[in-house]
Backbone as numpy.savetxt, mean C-alpha at the origin, in Angstrom:
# Nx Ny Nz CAx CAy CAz Cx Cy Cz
68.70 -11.34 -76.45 67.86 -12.55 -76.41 67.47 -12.90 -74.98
68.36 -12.35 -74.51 68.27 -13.14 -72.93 67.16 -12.36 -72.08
67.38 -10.70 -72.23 66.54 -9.34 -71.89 64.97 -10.14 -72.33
64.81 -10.56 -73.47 63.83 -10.62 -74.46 63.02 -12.02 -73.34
64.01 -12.53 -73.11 62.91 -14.28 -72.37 62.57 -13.79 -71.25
63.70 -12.68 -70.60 63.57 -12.24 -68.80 62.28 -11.57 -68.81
61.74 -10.61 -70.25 60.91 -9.28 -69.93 59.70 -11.05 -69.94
59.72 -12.08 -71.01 58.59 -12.63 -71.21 58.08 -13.39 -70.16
59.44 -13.95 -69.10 59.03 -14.79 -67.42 58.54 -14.17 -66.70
58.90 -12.54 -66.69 58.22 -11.33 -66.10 56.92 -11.27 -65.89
56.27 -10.95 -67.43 54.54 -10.87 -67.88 53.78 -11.83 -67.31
54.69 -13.57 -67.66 54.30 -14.75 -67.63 53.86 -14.55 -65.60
54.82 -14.21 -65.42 54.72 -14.59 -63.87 53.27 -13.21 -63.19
53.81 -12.12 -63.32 52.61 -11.28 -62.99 51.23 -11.66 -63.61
51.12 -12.04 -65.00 49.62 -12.43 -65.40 49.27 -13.54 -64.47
50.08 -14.36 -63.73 49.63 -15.74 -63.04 49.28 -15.38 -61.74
50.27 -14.34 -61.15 49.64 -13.31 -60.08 48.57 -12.76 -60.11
48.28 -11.83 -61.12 46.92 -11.78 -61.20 45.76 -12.82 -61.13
46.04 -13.56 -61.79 45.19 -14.48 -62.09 44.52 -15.10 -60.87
46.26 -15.91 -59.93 45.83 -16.73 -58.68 45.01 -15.28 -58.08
45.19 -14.41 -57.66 44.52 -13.53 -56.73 43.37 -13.19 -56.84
42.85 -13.57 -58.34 41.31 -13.26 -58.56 41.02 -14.39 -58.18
41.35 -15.88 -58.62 41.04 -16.78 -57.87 40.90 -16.60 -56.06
41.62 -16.03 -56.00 41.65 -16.82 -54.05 40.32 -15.74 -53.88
40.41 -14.37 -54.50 39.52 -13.31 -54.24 38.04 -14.09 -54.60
37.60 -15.04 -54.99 36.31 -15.73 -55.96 36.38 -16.54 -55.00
36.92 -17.59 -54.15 37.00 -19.02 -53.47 36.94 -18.07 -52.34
37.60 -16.66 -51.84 36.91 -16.21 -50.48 35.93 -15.72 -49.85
35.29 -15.40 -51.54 33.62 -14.56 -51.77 33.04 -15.32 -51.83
33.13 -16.97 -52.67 32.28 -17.72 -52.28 32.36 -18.08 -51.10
33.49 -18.42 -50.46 33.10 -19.11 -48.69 31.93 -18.33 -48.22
32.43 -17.12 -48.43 31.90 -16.10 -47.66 30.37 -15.68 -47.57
29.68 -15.66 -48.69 28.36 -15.68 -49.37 27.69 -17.60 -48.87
28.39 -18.04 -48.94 27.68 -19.63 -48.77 27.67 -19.89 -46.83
28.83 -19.23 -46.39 28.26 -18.89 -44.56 27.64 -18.14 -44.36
27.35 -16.81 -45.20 26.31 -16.36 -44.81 24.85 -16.83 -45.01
25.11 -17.46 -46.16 23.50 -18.29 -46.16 22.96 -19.25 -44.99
23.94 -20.13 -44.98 23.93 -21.37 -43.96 23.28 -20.64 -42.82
24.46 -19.60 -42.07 23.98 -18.58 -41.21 23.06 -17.98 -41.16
22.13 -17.42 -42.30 20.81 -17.20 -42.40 19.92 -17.99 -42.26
19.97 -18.82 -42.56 19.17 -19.93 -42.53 19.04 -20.40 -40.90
20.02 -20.76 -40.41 20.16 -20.99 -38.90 19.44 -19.88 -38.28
19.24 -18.51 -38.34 18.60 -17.68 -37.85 17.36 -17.86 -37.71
16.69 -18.25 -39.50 15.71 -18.49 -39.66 14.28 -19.57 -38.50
15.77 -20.50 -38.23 14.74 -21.38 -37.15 14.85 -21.08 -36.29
15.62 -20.04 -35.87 15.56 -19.83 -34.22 14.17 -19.08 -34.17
13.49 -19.76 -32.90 12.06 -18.35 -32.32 12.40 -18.21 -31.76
12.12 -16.59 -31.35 12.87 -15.79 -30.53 11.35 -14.99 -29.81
11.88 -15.42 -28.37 9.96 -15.53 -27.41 10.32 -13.85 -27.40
8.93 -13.72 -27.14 7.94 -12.33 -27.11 8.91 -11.92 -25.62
8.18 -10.30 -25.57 8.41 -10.20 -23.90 7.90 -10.57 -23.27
6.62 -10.90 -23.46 5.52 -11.36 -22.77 5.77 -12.72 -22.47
6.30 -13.65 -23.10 6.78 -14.97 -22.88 7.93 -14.84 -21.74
8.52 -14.05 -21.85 9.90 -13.86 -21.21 9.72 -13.30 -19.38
8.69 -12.67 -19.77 8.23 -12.27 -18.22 7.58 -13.22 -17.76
6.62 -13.72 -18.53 5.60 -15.13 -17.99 6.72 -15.90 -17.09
7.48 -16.51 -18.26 8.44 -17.14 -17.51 9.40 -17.39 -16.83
9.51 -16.49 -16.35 10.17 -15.26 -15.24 9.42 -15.40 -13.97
8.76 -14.64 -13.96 7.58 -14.62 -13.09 6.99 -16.06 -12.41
6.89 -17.40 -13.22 6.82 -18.74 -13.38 8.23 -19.32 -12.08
9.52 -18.59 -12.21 10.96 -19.15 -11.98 10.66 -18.46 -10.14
10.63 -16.95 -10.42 10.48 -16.37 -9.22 9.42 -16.47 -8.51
9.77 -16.79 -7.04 8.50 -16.74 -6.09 8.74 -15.57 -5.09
7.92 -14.54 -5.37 7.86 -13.16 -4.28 7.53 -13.74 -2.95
8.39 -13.23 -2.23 7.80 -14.07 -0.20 5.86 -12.94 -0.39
5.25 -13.16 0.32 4.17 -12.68 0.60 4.37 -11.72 2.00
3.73 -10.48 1.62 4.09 -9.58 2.42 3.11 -9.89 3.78
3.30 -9.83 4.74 2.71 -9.86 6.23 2.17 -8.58 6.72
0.91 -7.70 6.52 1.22 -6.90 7.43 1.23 -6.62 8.23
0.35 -7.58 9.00 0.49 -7.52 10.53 1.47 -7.83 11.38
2.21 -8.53 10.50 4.04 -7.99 10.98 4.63 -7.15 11.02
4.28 -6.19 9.56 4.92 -4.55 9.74 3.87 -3.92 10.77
3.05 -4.07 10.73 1.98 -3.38 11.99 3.01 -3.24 13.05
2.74 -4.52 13.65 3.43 -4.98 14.95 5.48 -4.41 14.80
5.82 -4.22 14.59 7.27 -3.94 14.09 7.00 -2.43 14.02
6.17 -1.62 13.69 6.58 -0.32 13.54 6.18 0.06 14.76
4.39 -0.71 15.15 4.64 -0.36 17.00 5.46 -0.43 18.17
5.72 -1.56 17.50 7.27 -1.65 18.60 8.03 0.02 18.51
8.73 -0.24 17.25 9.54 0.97 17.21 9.14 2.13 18.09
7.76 2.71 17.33 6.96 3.61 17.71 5.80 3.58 19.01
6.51 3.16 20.08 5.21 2.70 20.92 4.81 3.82 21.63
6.21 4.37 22.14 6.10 5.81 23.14 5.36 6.48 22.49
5.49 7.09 21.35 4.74 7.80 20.47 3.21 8.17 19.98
2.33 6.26 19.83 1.61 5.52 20.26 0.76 5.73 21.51
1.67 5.83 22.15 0.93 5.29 23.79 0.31 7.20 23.98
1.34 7.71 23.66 1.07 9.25 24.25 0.17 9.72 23.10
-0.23 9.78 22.31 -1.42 10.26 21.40 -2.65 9.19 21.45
-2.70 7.83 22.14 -3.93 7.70 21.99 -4.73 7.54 23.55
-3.33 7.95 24.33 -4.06 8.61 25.88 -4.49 9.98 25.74
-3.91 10.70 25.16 -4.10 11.88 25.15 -5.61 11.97 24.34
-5.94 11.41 23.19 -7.12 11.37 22.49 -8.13 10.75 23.47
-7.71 9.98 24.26 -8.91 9.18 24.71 -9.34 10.38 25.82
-8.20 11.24 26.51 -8.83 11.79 27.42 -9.69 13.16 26.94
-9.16 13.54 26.06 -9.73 14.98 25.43 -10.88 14.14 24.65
-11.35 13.22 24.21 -12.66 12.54 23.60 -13.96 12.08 24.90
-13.12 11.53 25.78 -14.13 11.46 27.01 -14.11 12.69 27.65
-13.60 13.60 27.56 -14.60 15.00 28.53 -15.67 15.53 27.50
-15.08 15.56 26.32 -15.68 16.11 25.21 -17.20 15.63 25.40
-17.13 14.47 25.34 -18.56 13.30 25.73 -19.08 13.24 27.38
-18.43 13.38 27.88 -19.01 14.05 29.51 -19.71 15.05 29.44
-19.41 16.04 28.48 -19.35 17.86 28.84 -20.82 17.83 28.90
-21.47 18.62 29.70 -22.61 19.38 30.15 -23.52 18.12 30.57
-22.49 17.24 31.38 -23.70 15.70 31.81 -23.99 15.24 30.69
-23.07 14.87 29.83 -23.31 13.68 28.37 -24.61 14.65 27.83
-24.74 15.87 27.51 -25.44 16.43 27.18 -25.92 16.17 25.16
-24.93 15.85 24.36 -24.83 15.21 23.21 -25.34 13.78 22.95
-25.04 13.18 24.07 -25.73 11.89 24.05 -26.91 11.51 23.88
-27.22 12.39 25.42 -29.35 12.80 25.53 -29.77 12.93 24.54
-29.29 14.27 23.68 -30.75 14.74 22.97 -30.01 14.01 21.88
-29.52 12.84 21.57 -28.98 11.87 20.34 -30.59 11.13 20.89
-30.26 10.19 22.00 -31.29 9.48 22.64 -32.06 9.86 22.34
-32.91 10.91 22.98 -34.46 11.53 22.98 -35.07 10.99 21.41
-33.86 11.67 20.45 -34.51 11.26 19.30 -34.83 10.14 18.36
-34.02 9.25 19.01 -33.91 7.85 18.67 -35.50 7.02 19.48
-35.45 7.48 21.24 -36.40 6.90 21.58 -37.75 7.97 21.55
-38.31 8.52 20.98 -39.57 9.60 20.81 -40.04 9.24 22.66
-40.58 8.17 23.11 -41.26 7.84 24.22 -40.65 8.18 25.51
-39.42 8.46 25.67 -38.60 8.55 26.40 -38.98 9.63 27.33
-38.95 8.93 28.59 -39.32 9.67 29.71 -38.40 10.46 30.35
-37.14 9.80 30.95 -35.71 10.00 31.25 -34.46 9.31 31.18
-33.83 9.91 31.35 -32.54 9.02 31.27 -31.95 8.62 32.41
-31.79 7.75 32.95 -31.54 7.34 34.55 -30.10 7.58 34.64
-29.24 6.84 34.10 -28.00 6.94 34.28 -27.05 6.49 33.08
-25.74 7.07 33.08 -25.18 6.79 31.96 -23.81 6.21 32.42
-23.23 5.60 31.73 -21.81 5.36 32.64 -20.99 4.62 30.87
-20.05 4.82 30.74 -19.39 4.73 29.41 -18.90 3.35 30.01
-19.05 1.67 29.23 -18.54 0.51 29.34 -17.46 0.15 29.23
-16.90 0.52 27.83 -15.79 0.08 27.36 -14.90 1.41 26.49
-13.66 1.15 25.94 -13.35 2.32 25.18 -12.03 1.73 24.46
-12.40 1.74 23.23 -11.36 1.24 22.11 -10.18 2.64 21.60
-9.49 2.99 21.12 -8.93 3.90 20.76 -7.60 2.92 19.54
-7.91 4.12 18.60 -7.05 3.84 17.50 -6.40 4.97 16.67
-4.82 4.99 16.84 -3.92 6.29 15.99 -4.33 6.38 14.40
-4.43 7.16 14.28 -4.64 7.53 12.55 -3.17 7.97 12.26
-2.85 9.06 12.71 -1.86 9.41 11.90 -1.04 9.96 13.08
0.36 9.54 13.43 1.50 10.06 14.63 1.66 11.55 14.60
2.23 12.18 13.32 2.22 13.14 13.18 4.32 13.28 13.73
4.78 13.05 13.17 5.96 12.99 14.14 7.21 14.00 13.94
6.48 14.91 12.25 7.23 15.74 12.28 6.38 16.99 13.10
7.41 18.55 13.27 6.81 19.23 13.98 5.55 19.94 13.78
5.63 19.86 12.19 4.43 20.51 11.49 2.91 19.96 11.42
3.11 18.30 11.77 2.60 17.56 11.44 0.99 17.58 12.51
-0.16 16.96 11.71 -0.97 16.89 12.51 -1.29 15.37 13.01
-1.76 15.14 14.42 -1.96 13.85 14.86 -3.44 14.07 15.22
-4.00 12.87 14.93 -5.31 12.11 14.81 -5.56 11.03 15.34
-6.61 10.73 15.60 -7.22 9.05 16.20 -8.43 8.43 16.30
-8.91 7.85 16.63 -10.44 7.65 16.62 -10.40 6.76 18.09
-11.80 7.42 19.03 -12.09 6.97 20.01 -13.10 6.35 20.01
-13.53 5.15 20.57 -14.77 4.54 19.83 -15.17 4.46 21.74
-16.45 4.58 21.76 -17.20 4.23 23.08 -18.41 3.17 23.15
-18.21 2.34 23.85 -19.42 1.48 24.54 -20.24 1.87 25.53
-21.32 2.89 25.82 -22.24 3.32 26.72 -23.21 2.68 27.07
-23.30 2.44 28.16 -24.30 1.80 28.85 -25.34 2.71 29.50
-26.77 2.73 29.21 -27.56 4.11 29.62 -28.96 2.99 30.10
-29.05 3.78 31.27 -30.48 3.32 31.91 -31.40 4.55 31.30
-32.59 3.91 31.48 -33.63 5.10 31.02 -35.07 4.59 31.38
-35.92 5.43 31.77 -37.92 4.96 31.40 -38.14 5.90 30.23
-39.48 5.14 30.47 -40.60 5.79 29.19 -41.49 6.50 29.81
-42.26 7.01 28.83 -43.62 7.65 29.36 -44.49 6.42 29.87
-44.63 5.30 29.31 -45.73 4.58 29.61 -44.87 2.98 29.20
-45.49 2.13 30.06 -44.82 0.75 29.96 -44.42 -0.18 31.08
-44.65 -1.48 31.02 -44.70 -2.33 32.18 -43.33 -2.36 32.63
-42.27 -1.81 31.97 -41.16 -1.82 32.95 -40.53 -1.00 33.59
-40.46 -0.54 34.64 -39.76 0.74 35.15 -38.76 1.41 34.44
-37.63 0.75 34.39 -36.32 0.99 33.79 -36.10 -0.08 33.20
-35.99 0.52 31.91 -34.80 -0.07 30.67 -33.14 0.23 30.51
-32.63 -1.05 29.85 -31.45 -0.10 29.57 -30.75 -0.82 28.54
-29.79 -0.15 27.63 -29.33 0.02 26.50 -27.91 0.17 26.39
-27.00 0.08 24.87 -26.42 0.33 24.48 -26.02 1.81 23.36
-25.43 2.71 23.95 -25.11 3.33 22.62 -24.02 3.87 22.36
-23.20 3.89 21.43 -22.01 3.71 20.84 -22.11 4.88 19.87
-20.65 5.66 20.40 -20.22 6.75 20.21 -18.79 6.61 19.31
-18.32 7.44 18.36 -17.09 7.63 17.54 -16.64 8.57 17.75
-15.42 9.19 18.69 -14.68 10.42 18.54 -13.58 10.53 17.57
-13.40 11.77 16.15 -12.24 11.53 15.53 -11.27 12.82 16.55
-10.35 12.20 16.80 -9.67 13.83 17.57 -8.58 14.01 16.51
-8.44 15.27 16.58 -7.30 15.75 15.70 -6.69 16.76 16.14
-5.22 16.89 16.74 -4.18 17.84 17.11 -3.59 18.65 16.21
-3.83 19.38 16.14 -3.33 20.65 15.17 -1.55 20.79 15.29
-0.91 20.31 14.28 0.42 20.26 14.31 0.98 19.88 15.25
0.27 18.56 15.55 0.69 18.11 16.86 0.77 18.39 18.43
0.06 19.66 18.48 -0.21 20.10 19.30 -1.10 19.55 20.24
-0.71 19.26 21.16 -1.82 18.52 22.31 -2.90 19.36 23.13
-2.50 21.06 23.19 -3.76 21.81 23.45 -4.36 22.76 22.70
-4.05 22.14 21.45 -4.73 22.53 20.19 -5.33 21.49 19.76
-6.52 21.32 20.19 -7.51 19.85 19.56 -9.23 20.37 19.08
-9.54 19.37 17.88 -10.33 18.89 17.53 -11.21 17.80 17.72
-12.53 17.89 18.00 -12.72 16.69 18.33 -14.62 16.75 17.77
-14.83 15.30 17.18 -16.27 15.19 16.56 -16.80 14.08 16.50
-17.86 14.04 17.26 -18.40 12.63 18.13 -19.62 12.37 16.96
-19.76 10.88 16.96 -21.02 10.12 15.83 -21.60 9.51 16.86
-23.08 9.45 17.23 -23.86 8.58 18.10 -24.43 7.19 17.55
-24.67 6.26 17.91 -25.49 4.77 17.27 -25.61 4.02 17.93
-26.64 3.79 17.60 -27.94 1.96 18.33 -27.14 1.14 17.86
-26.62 0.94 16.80 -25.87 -0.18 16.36 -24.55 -0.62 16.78
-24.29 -1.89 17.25 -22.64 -2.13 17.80 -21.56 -1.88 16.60
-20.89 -1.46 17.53 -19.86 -1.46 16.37 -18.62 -2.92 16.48
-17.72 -2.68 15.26 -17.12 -3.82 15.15 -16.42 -3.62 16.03
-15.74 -3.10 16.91 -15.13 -2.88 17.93 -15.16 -3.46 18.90
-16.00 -3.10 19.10 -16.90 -4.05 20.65 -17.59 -6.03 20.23
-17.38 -5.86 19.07 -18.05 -7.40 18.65 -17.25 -8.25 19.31
């Protein structure tokens, strides 16, 4: 009798085990399913900005300094002045013989054709002289360049005309270019013009 009540508290008690555990298993699936909704829902209102919003306003927060370059100009000449100084003496002098050579002989017959009337050329004498590095060239391979700009001052007559002697401006461009840096390996190619250049303004 006694076996008989023990086996029945037994059943009694495991069926209630079962039972609570499907319960707690149902009350943890619902929590569980009803935060995830809530939680969905909360997602739902969030907007979530573009990239394009995100950089705008970015971009909006940050202020870039503004680059100077005539500060890096000035700052790399410094550095580089020796360097500087010796390629655009060296250009200026290999650009003015170049333009001397055979008595400013390039110049003339530039002139002649500019002035058709032209009687002679009295005298020539170069005014001013700008010079500017293109490129240092600083490895050994490297080629260096510059531009020589000239202000010429030229007397001249005509064939015919109430004034004896005239005289003028004409403005010359040398590009020189050193062949791997080479200083007696040069290039050099002169532009003639009536017109001032910005140089001289």
């Amino acid at each position: 009798m006694e076996n008989k009540l023990l086996v029945s508290i037994l059943i009694a008690s495991v069926v209630l085990l079962i039972f609570g555990i499907s319960s707690m298993g149902y009350m943890v699936n619902s929590a569980t399913q009803e935060d995830i909704k809530v939680l969905n829902d909360k997602l739902d209102s969030i907007v979530i900005p573009s990239v394009d919003d995100i950089a705008n306003k970015t971009a909006a927060l940050i202020k870039l300094p503004v680059q100077n370059d005539n500060k890096l100009n000035d700052l790399w000449k410094h550095f580089a002045s020796s360097e500087i100084n010796e390629l655009e003496d060296e250009a200026e002098d290999v650009a003015t013989e170049e333009l001397e050579d055979d008595n400013f002989e390039e110049l003339e017959e530039f002139f002649e054709l500019m002035v058709p009337s032209l009687e002679k050329i009295k005298d020539v004498d170069i005014n001013d002289v700008e010079v500017e590095y293109l490129e240092l060239g600083l490895e050994d391979d490297e080629d260096k360049s510059a531009m020589v700009y000239f202000k010429i001052k030229v007397k001249y007559t005509l064939e015919s005309g109430p004034v004896e002697q005239y005289k003028t401006y004409v403005y010359a461009s040398a590009f020189v270019e050193f062949d791997e840096g080479d200083f007696s390996d040069e290039d050099v190619e002169i532009k003639f013009s009536l017109e001032e250049l910005s140089q001289f303004e």
